[in-house]
N, C-alpha and C positions, 0 to 999 in steps of 0.2 A: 504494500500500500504506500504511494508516494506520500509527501509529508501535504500537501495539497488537497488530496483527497481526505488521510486521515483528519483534516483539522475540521473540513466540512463535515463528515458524518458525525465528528464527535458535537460540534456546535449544534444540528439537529439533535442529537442525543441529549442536550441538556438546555435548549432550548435559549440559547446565548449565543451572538455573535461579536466576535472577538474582530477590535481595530485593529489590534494590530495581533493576527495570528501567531507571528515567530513564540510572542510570548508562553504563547499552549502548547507549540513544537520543544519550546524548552521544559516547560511542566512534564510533558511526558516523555520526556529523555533521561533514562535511566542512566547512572557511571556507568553499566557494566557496556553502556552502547557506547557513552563516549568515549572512552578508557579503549576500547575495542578500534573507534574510528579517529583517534588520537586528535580529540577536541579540550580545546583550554576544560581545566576545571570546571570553570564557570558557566559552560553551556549543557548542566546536565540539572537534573531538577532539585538540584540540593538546597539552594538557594531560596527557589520559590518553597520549598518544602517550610523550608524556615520562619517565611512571611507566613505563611497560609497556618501552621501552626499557634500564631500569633491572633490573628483573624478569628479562626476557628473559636479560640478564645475568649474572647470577648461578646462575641454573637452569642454564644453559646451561657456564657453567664448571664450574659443580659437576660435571657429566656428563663434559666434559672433563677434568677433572681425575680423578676416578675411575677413568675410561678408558685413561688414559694415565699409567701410577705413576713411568714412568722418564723422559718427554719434558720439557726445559729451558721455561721460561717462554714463551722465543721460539718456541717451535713451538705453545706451548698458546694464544699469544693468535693465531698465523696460524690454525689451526684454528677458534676460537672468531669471529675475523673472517671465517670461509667460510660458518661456520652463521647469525650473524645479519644478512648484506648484503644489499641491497635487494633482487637478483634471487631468491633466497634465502625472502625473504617474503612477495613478491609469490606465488613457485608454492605457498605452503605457503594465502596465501588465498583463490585459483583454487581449490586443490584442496578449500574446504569452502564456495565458493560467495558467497566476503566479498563480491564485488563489486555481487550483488543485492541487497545490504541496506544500503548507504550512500546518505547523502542528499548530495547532490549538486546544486550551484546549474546552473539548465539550459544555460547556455553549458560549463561544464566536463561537464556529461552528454550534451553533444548531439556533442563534438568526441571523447567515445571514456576521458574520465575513470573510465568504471568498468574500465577495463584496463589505467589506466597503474600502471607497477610504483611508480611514489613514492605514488601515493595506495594504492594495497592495501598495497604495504607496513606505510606510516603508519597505516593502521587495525587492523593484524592487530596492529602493538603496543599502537593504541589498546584492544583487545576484551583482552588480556593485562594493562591494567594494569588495566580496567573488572572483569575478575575476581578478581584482585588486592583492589580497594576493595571492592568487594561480597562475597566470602568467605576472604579471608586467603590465606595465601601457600601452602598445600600445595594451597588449589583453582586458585590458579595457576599452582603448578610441573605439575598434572595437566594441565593446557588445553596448556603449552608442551609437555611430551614428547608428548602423543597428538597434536597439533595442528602443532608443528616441528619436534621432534627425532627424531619418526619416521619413519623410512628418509631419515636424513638426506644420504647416500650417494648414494643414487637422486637425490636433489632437486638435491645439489650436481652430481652426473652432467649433471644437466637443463640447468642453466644455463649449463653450461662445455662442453654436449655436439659443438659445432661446434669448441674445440680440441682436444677427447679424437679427437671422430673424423677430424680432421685428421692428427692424431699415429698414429692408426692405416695410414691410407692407405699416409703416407708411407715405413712403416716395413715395407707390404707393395710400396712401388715403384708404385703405383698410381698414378691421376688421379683428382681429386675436382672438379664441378663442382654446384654447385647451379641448379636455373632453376624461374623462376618461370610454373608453367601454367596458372593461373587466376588474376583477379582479377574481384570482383565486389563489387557495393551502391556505395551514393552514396558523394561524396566521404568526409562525417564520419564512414561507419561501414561501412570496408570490411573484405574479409575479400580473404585472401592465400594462394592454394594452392601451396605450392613440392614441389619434386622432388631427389632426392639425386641423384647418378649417378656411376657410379664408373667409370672405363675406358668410359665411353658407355655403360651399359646401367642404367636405374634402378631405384636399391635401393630407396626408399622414398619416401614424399610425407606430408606433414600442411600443416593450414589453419592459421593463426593472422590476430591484426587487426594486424597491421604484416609487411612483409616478411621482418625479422630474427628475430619471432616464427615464422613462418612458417618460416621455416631452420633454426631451433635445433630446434623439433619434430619438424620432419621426420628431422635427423640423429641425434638422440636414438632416435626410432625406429630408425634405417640400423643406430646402436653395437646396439641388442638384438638386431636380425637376426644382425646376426655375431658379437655372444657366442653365440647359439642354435645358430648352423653350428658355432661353433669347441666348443660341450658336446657336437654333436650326434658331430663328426669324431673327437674323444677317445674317445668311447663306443663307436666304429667300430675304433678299433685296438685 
């Protein structure tokens, strides 16, 4: 994909056009690209990572602080520490496709780089502070809330979702075990089917590209099934 094209799909993707493109071409230039095509330091998304960290920041308390008029500091920065943690980032750049559009030197693209949660992370703040520089700080704060702070609940749900439904199990007296029923593709770029199971009989299964990926989705799934039973059983009495 020319850097041309990339910039265009990714601007439809998130619903922003960018004055000056080069900027998003550096947001999603990863060192292991430049390092690779022997570009100054400074043309890989380290930088913007660093603004956009910043950014993130402050948007991100603002909401929390709005939110919560009576919570002490210490709770407002545990919360504010839930919303912008790597796992956190990572689902928020899955969920609009970041991983397609990073440039990547081909030993880090060939071992599974466009999935790992440090590098999507790193870029989802890099594309955050690249909007930031390119159209000021309210087309910023607009990218974080449609982009991260939306259904922010669900997302943190997603990444904590194997000790949420752990705590549920336990709390119905149950057994929880997970197994893994598929594996498949070459080494560098496997995909991983796992299984939930509760008392032996399985509640749900998703695929991901590592096994813990592969666990955490699938039990994220398992929690919706049984909020669904447990709206469906209320609705019944």
């Amino acid at each position: 994909m020319k850097n041309e094209e990339r910039v265009k799909q990714f601007e439809k993707r998130i619903g922003y056009q960018f004055e000056k493109p080069e900027i998003l071409v550096t947001a999603l230039t990863h060192s292991s690209y430049s390092n690779e095509k022997k570009l100054h330091k400074y043309e890989c998304n380290e930088r913007l990572e660093f603004l956009g960290d910043a950014v993130l920041e402050l948007v991100s308390s603002g909401r929390i602080f709005r939110e919560n008029p009576k919570k002490p500091e210490g709770d407002l920065t545990r919360i504010r520490a839930s919303y912008v943690c790597e796992p956190t980032l990572a689902l928020c750049a899955r969920e609009i496709g970041l991983g397609d559009f990073i440039l990547l030197g081909r030993g880090e693209d060939m071992t599974g780089g466009r999935d790992r949660d440090s590098i999507l992370s790193d870029a989802m703040e890099a594309t955050i502070g690249a909007v930031y520089l390119d159209g000021g700080f309210s087309c910023a704060e607009k990218y974080v809330e449609e982009f991260v702070l939306k259904d922010i609940e669900k997302k943190k749900l997603f990444y904590d979702s194997k000790t949420y439904l752990q705590e549920i199990v336990q709390r119905e007296h149950m057994e929880l075990e997970y197994v893994m029923l598929k594996e498949e593709g070459p080494d560098h770029n496997k995909t991983f089917l796992a299984g939930v199971f509760v008392d032996g009989k399985q509640l749900s299964s998703a695929s991901g590209r590592t096994k813990k990926k592969a666990e955490q989705a699938a039990a994220y799934q398992a929690i919706l099934l049984l909020e669904a039973k447990d709206q469906t059983l209320g609705m019944e009495q």
